[in-house]
N, C-alpha and C positions, 0 to 999 in steps of 0.2 A: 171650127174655123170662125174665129170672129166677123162680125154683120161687117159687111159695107169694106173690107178692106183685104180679101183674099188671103188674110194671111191664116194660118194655125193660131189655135186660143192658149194650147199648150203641144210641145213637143216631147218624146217618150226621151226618157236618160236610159233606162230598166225599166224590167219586169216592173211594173205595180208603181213605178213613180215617175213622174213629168215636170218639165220646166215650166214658167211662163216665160212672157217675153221680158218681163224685170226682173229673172235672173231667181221668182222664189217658187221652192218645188213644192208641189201637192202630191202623197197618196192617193191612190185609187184602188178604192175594194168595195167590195160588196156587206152589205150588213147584215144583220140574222132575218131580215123582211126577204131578201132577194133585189135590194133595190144600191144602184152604186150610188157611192160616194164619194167626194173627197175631202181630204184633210190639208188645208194647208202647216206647211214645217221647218218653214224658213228656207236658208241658202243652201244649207251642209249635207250634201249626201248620206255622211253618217246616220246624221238625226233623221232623217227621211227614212233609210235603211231599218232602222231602229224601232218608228214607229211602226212600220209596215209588218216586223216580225212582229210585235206584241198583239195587232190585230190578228193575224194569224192564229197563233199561239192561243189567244182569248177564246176564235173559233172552234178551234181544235178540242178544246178543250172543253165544248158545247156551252160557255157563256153564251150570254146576249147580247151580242154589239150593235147596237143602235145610239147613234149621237143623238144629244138632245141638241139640236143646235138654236135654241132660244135660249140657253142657259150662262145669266150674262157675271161677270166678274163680282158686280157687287151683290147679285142676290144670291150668290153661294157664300160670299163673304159674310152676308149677314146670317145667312143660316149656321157657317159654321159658327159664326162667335156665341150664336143664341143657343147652339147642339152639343158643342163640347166645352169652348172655353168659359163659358156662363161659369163650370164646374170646377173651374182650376181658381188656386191662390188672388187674393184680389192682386197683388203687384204683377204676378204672370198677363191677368186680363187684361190690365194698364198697356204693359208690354207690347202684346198682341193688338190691341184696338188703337193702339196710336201707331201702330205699325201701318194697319187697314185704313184708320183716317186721315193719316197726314200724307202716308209717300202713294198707298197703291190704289185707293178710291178715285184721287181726280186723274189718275194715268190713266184705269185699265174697269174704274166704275162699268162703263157705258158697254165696254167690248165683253164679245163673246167667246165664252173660255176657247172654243177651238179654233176660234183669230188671234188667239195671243200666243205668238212662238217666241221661239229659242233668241230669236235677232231681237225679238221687245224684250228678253230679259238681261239679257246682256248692256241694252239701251239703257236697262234701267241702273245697272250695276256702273256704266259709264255717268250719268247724270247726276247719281246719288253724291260720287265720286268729283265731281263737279261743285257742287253744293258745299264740299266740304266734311261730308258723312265718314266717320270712321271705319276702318274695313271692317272691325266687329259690328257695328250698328248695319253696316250693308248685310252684312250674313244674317240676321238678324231679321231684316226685312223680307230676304229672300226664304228664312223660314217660316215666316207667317204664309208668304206667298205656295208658297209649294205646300203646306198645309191645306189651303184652301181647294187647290187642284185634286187633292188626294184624298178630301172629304166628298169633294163633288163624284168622282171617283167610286167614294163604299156606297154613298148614303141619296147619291140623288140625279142617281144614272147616267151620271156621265162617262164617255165611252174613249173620251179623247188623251191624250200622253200630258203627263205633265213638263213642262219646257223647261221647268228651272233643274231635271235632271238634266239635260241636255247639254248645258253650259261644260266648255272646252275647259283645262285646267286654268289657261291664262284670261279667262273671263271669270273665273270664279273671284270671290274677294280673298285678298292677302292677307289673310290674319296674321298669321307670322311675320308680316312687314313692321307689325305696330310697333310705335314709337317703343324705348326700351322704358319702363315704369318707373316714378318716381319713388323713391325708398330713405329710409334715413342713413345716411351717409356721416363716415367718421365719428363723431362725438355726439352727431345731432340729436338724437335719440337717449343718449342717458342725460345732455343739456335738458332735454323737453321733459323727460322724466322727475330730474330735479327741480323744476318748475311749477308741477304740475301738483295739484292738492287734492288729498283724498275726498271719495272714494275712488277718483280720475287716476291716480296711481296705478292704485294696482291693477287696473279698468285696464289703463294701459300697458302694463305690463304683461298681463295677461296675455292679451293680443298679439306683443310682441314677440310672445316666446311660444304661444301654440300656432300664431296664425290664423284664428278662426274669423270669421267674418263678425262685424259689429251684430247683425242681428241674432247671431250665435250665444257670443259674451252674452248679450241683454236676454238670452235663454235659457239660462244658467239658473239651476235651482242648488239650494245645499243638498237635495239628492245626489244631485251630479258631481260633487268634488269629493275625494274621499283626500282625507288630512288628516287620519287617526297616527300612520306613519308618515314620517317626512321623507324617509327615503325610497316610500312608492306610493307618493303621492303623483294625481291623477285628477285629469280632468275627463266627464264623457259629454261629448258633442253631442244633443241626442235631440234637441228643440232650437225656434227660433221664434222673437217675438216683431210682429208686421209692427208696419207704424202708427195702426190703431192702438199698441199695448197688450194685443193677444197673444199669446201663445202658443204656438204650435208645432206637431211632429216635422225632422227636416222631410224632403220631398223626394229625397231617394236613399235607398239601403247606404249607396255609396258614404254618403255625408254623413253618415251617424259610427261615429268614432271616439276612442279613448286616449287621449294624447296626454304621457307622463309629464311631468311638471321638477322643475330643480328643487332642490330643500329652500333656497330663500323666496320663492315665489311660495309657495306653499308655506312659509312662515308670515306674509304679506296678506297671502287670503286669512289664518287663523286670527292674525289681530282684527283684520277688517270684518272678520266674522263677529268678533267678542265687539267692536263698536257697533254695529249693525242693529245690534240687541235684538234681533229675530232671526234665530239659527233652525228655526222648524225646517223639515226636508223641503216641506214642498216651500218656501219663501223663497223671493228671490237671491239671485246673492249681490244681483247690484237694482239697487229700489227706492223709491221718494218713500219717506214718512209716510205713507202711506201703501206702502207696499206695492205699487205700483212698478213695473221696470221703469230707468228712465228713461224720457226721452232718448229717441238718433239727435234731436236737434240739439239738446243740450250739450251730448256730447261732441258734440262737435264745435260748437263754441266752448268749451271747456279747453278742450284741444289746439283752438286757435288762439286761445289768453295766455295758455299756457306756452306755445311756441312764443306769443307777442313778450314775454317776461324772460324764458331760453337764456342765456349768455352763456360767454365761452370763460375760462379762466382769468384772462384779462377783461373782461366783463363787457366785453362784445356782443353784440347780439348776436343770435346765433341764426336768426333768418332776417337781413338786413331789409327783405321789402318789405316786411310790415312794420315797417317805422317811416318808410317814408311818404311822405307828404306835398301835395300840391301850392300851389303859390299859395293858394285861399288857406292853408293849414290841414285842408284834408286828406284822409287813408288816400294814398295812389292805389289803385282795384291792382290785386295780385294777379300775376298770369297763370293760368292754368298750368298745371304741375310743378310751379316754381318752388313750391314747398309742399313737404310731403302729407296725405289726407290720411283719414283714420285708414284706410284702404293699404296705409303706406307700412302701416306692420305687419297687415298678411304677406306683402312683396318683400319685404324684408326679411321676414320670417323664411322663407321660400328663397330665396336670390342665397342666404346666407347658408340653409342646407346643399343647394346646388354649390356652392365654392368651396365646400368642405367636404365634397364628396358624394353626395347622398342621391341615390339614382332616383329617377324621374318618378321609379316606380314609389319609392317611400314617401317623395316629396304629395304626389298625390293623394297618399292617403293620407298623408297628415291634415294635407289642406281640405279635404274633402271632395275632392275634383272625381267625376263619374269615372273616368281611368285615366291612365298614365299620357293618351292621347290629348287629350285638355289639356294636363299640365305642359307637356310640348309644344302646344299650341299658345299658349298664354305665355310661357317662360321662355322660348324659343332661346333669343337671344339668350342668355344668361346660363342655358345649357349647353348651346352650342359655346360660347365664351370659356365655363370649365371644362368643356372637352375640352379644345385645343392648347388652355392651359397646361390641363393632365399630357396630352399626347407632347405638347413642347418640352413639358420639366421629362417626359418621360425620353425623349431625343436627344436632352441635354443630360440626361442623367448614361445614358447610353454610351454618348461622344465623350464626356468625360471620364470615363471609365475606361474603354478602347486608351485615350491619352495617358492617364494613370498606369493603366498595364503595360504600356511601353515605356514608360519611365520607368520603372518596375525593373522591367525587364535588359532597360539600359543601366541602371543602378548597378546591379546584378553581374551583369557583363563586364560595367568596369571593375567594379569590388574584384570579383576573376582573375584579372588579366595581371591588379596590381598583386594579387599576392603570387601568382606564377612568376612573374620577374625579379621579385624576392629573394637571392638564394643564400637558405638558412643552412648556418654552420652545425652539422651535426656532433661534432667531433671536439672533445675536450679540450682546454688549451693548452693542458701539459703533455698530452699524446702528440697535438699538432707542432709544438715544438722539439718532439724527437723525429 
């Protein structure tokens, strides 16, 4: 009963869980001391329920359940990034720690992992959302976060549930809503191609026809391409270079892949090899004078000169915002995705096997996606788009057929009818005339 005001502090829902009077439930159990506790768990029954069994279950099974409860957000955060992520990719750690320092340090810094429930994460998935955060970037955040939960968890005895399981399906972020990707469209892609000067060619050609990611291409050794036949020539996906210029293994079995190649691209790498003049296995295949890969940045202003120069037949430009220009004579800033990015021949690459048939499952592995759930997740639309195509042509091919076979069938009927009314003279004409 709360001081000073006769009322209850909490009243019982069930077994093992109580409301307060704002409506949020706590758990109540006991820990491996003999001493109760409780856990706050937000509004949701379920999650209350939820937590309540996993304590249980933990007992049961003679763990140790004891909360730490001084154990606050940011010093598990830092312990994980110093325990595990120290160990991962430098772009992975980037990832992660600007994850921890920009969105979830000044929210959830100060608080104590078993104050932060299901309704602060949810808050945070609304907020992010607010701000303008992509649903990819939200999911994102919320993996760093539930990481941190589930290190506290192995490594630094913490006893409490993590929240961001908890999240309802309609609070989770919408990946599948994201906008549909920019890709090149009609002509635009053999315009930029014909614009573009070597070794940026075949740089991009490459990319357009396997799909691999840029830091994939720039991982590419003449190990990796076999060109002795043209007609089973090959590329293997097997390294990637950071944007320090290293080289390195990809990150998962998934990704490391051999994706056949047409005879004229494999005629495109052969010259580009004999210019190269260093065909050694281990060299790169695309490399400064110095055998260096080159730059991401290069190519990608390579990429943007070469869209900026594009035209169409009648000598059009072929992406009209990078020509225009401010009162004062300056570049007007492009909008994001108005034209398509080195990124735009993996989704091409991808968008163009999804319309020609090719199931989710192969489109994966080409691209290199951990499984065929990624690639539905990231292509969503675009395979939901040729299903429905397939299932429409496949309704129209159906209904036309039914109409055809009754024409068919009326054809038939009347052909029938007119030679039964017919009546043919069997009989000579000199007999007929006795």
């Amino acid at each position: 009963m709360a001081k000073g005001t006769g009322k209850a502090r909490r009243t019982r829902v069930e077994r093992g869980i109580y409301q307060r009077a704002d409506g949020t439930l706590e758990v109540c159990y006991q820990d491996s001391t003999g001493r109760t506790r409780w856990q706050t768990v937000g509004t949701k029954i379920t999650q209350a329920r939820a937590v309540r069994r996993d304590l249980m279950a933990r007992k049961d099974r003679g763990e140790h359940v004891q909360p730490n409860p001084r154990l606050r957000f940011g010093d598990a955060a830092d312990r994980w990034l110093k325990g595990q992520v120290s160990d991962l990719r430098p772009a992975t750690q980037a990832i992660y720690r600007n994850a921890i320092e920009t969105h979830l340090r000044r929210r959830w810094g100060l608080h104590r992992l078993d104050a932060i429930t299901v309704d602060d994460v949810a808050a945070l998935v609304r907020e992010l959302r607010t701000e303008g955060k992509s649903e990819w970037t939200i999911a994102g955040i919320l993996k760093a976060a539930s990481r941190v939960f589930k290190y506290a968890q192995r490594r630094l005895h913490w006893h409490g549930t993590n929240p961001v399981d908890g999240l309802e399906n309609g609070e989770r972020p919408k990946t599948g809503s994201t906008a549909r990707r920019r890709i090149f469209r009609g002509d635009e892609l053999g315009q930029t191609l014909a614009a573009s000067r070597e070794p940026y060619r075949t740089l991009f050609m490459l990319a357009s026809v396997t799909g691999a990611r840029l830091s994939e291409v720039l991982g590419l050794t003449w190990a990796d391409v076999a060109l002795d036949d043209p007609d089973t020539a090959e590329v293997a996906i097997v390294a990637q270079v950071d944007r320090q210029g290293r080289r390195q293994a990809l990150k998962t079995q998934e990704s490391r892949r051999t994706v056949e190649i047409p005879r004229a691209l494999a005629a495109m790498l052969a010259q580009h090899k004999l210019a190269s003049g260093d065909g050694r296995p281990e060299a790169f295949v695309f490399a400064t004078r110095t055998g260096r890969p080159i730059s991401q940045r290069n190519i990608m202003r390579a990429l943007r000169n070469a869209q900026g120069r594009a035209t169409d037949e009648h000598g059009r430009p072929t992406f009209p915002a990078l020509q225009e220009r401010d009162a004062k004579g300056r570049p007007v800033p492009v909008a994001h995705g108005a034209i398509p990015s080195f990124h735009s021949f993996r989704h091409t690459a991808a968008s163009e096997a999804i319309s020609a048939g090719e199931s989710a499952e192969e489109v994966s592995w080409q691209l290199g996606h951990k499984s065929s759930v990624v690639t539905r997740a990231v292509y969503t639309q675009e395979i939901k788009s040729a299903e429905r195509t397939a299932h429409r042509r496949a309704k129209m091919d159906a209904r036309l057929g039914k109409i055809m076979e009754s024409a068919d069938r009326s054809r038939e009927a009347a052909e029938a009818s007119k030679g039964a009314g017919r009546v043919v003279n069997l009989v000579p004409a000199d007999d007929a005339r006795q």
